[in-house]
N, C-alpha and C positions, 0 to 999 in steps of 0.2 A: 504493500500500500504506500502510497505518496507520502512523504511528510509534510506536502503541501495541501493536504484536503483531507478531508473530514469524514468520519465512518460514522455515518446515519443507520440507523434501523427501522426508520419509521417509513413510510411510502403513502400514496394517494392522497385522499382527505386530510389525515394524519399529521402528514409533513407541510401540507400546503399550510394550516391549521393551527401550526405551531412556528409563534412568532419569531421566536432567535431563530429560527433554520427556514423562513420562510423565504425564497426571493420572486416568489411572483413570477413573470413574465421574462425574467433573467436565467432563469433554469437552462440549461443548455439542452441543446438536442438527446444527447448523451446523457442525460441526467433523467429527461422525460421519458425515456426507455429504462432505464434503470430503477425508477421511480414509480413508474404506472401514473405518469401524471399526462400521456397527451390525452387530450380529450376533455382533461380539466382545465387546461389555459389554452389561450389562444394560439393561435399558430405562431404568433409575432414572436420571437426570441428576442429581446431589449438585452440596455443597459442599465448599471445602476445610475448614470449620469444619465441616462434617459427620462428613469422613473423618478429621478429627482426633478427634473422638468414639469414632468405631466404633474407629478404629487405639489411642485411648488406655484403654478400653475392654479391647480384647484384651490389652493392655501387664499391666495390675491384673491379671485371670484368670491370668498367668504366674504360677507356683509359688514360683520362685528366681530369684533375678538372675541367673546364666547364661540361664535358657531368655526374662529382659527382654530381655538382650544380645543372642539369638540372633535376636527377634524385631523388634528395631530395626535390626541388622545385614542384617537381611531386608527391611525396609523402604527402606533405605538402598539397597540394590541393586536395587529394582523402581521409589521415586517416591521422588526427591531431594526437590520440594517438599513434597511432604506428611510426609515424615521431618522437613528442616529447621523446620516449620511446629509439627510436634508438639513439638520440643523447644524453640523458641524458648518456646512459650508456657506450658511446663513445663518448665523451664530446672532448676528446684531438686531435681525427682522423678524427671528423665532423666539427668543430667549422674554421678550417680554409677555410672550401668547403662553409659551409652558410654564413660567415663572412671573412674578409679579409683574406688572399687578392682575393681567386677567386671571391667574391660577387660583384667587382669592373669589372672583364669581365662578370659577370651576365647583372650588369647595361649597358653595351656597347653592347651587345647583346641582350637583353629585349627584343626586338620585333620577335625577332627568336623567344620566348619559349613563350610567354605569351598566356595562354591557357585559364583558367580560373580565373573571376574575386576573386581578393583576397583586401583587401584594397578597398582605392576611388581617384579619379581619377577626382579632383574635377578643371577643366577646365576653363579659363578667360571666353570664350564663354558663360559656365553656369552661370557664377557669379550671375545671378539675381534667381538662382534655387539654392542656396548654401544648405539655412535652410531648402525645399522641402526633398534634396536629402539625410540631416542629420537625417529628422524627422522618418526614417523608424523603427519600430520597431525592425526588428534585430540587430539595436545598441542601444539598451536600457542600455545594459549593459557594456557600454564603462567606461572604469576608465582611461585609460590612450591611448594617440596616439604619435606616431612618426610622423613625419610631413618635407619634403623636397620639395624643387623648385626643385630642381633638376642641379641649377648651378655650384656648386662645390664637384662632387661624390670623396673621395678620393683627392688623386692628378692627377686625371684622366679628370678633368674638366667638361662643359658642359656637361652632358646626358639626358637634355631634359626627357621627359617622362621614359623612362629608367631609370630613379635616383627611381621609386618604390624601385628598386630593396635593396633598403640601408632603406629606413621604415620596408620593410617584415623582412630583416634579423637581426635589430636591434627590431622589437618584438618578433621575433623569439627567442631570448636570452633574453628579460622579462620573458617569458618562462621555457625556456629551464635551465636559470643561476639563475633566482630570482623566479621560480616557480609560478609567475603570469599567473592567467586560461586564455588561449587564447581567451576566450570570451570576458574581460576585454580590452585586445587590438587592437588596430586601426591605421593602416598604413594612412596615407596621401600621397598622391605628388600633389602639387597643379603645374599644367601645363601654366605655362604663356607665353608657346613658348620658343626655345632654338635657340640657337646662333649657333649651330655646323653644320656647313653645312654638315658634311657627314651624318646628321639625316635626315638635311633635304630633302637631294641628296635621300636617300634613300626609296624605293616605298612601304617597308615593316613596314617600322617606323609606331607605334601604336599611338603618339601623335599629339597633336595640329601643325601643322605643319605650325608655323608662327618664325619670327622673337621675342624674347622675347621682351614682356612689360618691361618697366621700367619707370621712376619718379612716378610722383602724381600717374597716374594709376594701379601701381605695388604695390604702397602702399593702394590707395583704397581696390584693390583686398584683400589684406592678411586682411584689417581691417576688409570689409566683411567678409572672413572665419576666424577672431579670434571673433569677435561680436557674430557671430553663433552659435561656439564652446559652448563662456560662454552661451547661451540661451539656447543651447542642454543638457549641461553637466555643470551645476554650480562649480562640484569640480572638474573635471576632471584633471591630471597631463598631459599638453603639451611642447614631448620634440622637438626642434627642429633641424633639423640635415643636413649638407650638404649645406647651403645658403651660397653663395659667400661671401669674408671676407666684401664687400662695404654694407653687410645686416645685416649679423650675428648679429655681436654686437649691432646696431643700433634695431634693432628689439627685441634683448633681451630686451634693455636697455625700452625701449619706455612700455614692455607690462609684465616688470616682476610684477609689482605694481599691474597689470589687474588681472591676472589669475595666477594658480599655476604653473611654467614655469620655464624650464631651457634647455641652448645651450650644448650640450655635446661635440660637437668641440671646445668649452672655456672650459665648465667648468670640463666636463669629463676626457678631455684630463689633465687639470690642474691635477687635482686629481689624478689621476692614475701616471703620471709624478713626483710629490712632494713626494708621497709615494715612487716609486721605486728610488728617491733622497736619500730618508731618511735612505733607505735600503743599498744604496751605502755607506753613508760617516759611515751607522754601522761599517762600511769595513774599511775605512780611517782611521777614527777616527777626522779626521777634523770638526769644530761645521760648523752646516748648515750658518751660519753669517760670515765665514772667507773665505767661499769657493769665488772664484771666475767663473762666470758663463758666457757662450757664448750662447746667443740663434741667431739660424739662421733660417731666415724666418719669422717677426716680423710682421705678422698679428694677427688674435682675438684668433689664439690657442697662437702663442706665448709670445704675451700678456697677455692672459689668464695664461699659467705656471707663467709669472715670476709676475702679480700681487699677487697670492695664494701664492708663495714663499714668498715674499714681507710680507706678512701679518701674514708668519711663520716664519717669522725672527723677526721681532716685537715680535710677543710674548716669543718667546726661549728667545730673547735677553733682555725683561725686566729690569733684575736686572743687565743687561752690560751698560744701556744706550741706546741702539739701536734704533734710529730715522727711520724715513720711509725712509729720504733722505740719511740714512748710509744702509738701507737695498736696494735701487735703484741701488747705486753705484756700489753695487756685481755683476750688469749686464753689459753685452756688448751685444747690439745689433745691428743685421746687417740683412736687408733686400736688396731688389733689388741692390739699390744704396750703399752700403758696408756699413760699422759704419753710424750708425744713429746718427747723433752731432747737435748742436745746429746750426741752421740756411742752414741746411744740404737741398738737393734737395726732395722734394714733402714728407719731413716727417709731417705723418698727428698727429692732434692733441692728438690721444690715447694715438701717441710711445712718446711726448714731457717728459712726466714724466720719461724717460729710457735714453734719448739724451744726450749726453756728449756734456759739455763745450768745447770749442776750447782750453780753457785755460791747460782743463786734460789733450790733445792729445797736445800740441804745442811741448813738448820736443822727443814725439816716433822721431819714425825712421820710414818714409814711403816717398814710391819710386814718390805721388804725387797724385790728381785726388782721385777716390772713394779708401776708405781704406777696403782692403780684408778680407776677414778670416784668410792668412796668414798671412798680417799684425797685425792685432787683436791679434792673436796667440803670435806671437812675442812679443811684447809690453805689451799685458796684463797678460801673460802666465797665460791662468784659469787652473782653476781644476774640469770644468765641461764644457760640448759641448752637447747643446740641439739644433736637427736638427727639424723643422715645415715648410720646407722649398718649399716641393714636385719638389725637383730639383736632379735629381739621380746623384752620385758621387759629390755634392758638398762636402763633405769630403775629398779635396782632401791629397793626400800620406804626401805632404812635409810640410801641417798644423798640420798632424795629429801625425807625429814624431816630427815638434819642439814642441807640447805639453808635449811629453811624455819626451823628456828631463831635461823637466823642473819639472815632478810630476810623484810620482812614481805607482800611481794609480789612471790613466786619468779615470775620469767617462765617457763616451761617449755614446748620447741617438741618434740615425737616428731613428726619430721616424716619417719619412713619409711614409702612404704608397698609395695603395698595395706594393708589391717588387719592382716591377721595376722602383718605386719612390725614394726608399730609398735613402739618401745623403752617405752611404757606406755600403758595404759588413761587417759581421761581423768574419769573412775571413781575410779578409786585415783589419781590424782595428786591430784584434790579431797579424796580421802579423808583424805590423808597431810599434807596440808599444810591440815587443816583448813578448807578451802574457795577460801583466799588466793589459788592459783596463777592468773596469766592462763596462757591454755592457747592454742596455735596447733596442730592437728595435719593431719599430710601428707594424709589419708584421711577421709572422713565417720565420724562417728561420732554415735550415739543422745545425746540433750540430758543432761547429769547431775543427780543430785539432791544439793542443797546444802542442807540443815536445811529440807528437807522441800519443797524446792523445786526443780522443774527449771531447767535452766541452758543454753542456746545454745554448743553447744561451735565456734567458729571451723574451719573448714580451710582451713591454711596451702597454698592449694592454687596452683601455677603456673599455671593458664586465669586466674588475675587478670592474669597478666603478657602472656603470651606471643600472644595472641590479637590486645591492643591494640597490642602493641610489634611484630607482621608487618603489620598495617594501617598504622601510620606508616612504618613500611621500603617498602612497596610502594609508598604516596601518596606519599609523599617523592623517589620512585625514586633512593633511597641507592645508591652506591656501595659503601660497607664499612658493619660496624656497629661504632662503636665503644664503648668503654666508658661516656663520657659518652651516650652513648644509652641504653642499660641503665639506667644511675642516673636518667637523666629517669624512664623509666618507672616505676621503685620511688618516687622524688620525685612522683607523681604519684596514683601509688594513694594515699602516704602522706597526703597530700591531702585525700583524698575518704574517709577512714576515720569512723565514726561516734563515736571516743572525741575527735574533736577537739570536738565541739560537749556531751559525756555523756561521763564519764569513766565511767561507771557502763555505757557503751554495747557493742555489740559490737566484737572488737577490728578486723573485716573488713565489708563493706559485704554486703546479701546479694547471692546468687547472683544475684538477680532482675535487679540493677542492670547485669548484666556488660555487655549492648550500652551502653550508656552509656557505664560507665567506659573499656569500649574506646578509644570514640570520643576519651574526655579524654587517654587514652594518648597513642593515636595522633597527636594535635596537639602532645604534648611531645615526645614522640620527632620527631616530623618536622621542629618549630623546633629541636630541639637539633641535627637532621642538618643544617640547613641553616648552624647557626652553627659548626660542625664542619667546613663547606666538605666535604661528603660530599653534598648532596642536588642530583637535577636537577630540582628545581622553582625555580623565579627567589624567592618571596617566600612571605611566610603567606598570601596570600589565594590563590596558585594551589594552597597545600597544602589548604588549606581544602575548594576545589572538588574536587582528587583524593580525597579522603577522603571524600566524597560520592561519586563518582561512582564509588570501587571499595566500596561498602555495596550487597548484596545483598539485598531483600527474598522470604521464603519465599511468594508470591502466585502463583496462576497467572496467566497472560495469554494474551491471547488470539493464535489461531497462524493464519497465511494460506498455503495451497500454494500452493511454486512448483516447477518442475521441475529435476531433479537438471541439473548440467553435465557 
């Protein structure tokens, strides 16, 4: 047999039927013989640059990004290679249809499309069939999973069994951005019941159709399904994505020590955030320790940014002196209840390290009662504004001019999304601040016009992070993830950013570049795992070769029958 193709058992319906080995209309003569497939495809023998044509083709004749969504989610389930093939090569025009923002009315809509099973679908009901339903052989080859309850899709909330829809497209880009073979990947949602009445209300809704689990119960379950995991998969990489902030961290924190694991709503977001930071004050010129910084929305992503900040300010600062409690102080944080301060209403114990004294704020100027963003703005005039807030136009006009009165080049990150989450338009933040603002936002958004000019608006988006940083966990086959690996990764983007060589340049690399930069990822992350004394590879040169050798190209090849055993 060839070492170049592939021994199939499967024939007819079978093979055509099954998505990784499907090529459609590419099948060769020789293969339709071998197969028992004429008669089920047409006469035409294509290419796969063919069927990326006709498939990209139909993609454009879609009306709305849901019915792109529905139509690449369709693809996806019939011919992995020709899906991954289309997107690779149209990375910039697909990447916002499978991934944010339309992915988020995927999940709100889930049970309208949900056709074939993709993923698992692992149910509080089953819980006592958990290790039954993992044991199957077609996941033998799992290396890594995504994994959501499905509580907090986006800023979109509840979706209940519908939160699949954010595993599929988050291994979708292991894929597609880190070149990980989709057989290695494994979507989760584990269904505890969802809170959202209009899921419930609804007769089409595909989930468990109960009120969610939660205390002792809610945590049973997940220990069940992470016990499992490690008994299925000893090294496997589990990211977790999507759990309400009252989990997220709590559930990092408890099971990073267990298994090799990381939250990408902490820590992705952190990463991808501190680099396009980093790329900003290229801009400025300001050192990352003098900036003054506003985060809004002070749960585990924004936490997460400013503890990663936090621990790069320490080191930049070194030879300044710079303490943790001189690198804290650069924060201002404001959740529900405005400025989080010391003794402040329902501030929980994560933000206390972030909480301003009474004694800092007794001399501002404020009108009384919870202190605003405006206020904040005023009094502390930063020189950065990081939005985690999922509260659309929190940004609002008269915070966002007295910033810029004060600095003449506001950084400003609305990095919630999908769109219609965002804390502002990056429209009106050009508008407001007279054009000055570098802008990072969480969601695509349309290029702006600056004195008569369009403008390249950045998305601060996590597939810079999280795609190269599971390709270095997997090649590396790390044990744990820890912290200094994350920073490698953010230390890495920040790297390969375009304002290092053009200050005038973009603040993020484009999309185009993503297999790439993966790849650069993936070799920082993996040297950092290995100096970590976390990795099972012996040295850089066997990481090297793992890193190749787990990159998947979207090509067909050619297939040889043999017979089943």
């Amino acid at each position: 047999m060839s070492t170049n193709s592939i021994p199939v058992s499967l024939s007819g319906y079978d093979l055509i039927n099954t998505p990784r080995l499907n090529k459609g209309t590419a099948f060769s003569d020789q293969e339709r013989d071998l197969f028992d497939l004429h008669g089920l495809l047409p006469p035409h023998v294509g290419t796969l640059d063919q069927q990326i044509q006709r498939r990209l083709q139909a993609l454009r004749n879609q009306s709305t990004p849901f019915d792109k969504y529905t139509l690449l989610r369709d693809l996806q389930d019939t011919n992995e290679t020709l899906f991954y093939g289309l997107l690779l090569r149209n990375i910039e025009e697909t990447l916002p249809i499978v991934y944010t923002p339309t992915v988020g009315e995927g999940c709100q809509r889930f049970s309208e499309i949900w056709r074939r099973p993709r993923g698992l679908f692992l149910s509080y009901p089953n819980r006592d069939r958990m290790e039954r339903i993992l044991s199957h052989p077609r996941y033998d080859g799992v290396k890594c999973i995504v994994v959501s309850d499905g509580e907090r899709i986006l800023g979109l909330g509840d979706q209940g069994a519908g939160g699949m829809g954010i595993p599929i497209g988050k291994m979708a880009l292991y894929t597609a951005l880190g070149g990980i073979h989709p057989e290695s990947c494994l979507p989760i949602l584990l269904d505890v019941g969802t809170d959202n009445q209009e899921r419930l209300d609804d007769p089409i809704y595909i989930g468990w159709r109960q009120r969610r689990v939660r205390g002792p119960e809610y945590d049973a379950f997940v220990d069940v399904f992470v016990q499992a995991v490690k008994n299925r998969w000893p090294h496997v990489l589990l990211q977790w994505e999507d759990f309400a902030g009252s989990n997220a961290a709590r559930l990092l924190a408890r099971y990073r020590d267990e298994l090799c694991t990381f939250n990408d709503d902490i820590q992705g977001t952190a990463a991808v955030a501190t680099a396009t930071l980093l790329s900003a004050i290229t801009v400025t010129g300001t050192p990352l320790e003098q900036q003054r910084i506003v985060v809004v929305g002070f749960g585990t992503a924004g936490i997460g940014i400013a503890d990663l900040l936090v621990q790069l300010m320490r080191e930049r600062g070194v030879s300044e002196g710079v303490t943790e409690h001189d690198a804290r102080r650069c924060f201002y944080a404001i959740d529900l209840h405005g400025l989080v301060v010391e003794g402040g209403k329902d501030v929980r114990p994560e933000q206390l390290p972030f909480a301003r004294s009474r004694s800092e704020i007794q001399n501002w100027q404020v009108s009384g009662g919870d202190i605003g963003l405006l206020e904040v703005v005023r009094n502390a005039r930063p020189t950065v504004l990081i939005g985690v807030s999922g509260q659309k136009g929190v940004f609002g006009e008269d915070a966002v001019r007295e910033m810029a009165r004060h600095v003449e080049r506001p950084v400003i990150f609305p990095l919630s999304n999908p769109t219609s989450r965002s804390e502002a338009t990056p429209q009106d933040l050009m508008d407001w601040t007279e054009g000055r603002a570098l802008i990072g936002t969480g969601s695509p958004f349309e290029p702006v016009t600056v004195d008569g000019k369009k403008v390249h608006i950045d998305q601060t988006n996590n597939s810079y992070i999280f795609p190269g940083l599971a390709l270095g966990i997997v090649a590396s086959k790390a044990r744990r993830v820890t912290d200094t690996m994350i920073m490698a990764a953010a230390k890495e983007l920040a790297e390969n950013v375009p304002t290092k060589k053009d200050k005038s340049a973009s603040l993020l690399p484009p999309v185009s570049d993503s297999r790439k930069l993966s790849r650069l990822i993936a070799e920082a992350v993996g040297k950092r795992a290995i100096q970590d004394g976390q990795a099972g590879v012996a040295d850089q040169s066997e990481l090297l070769r793992e890193i190749a050798a787990n990159v998947w190209e979207p090509v067909y090849v050619p297939y040889e029958r043999v017979s089943r055993h």
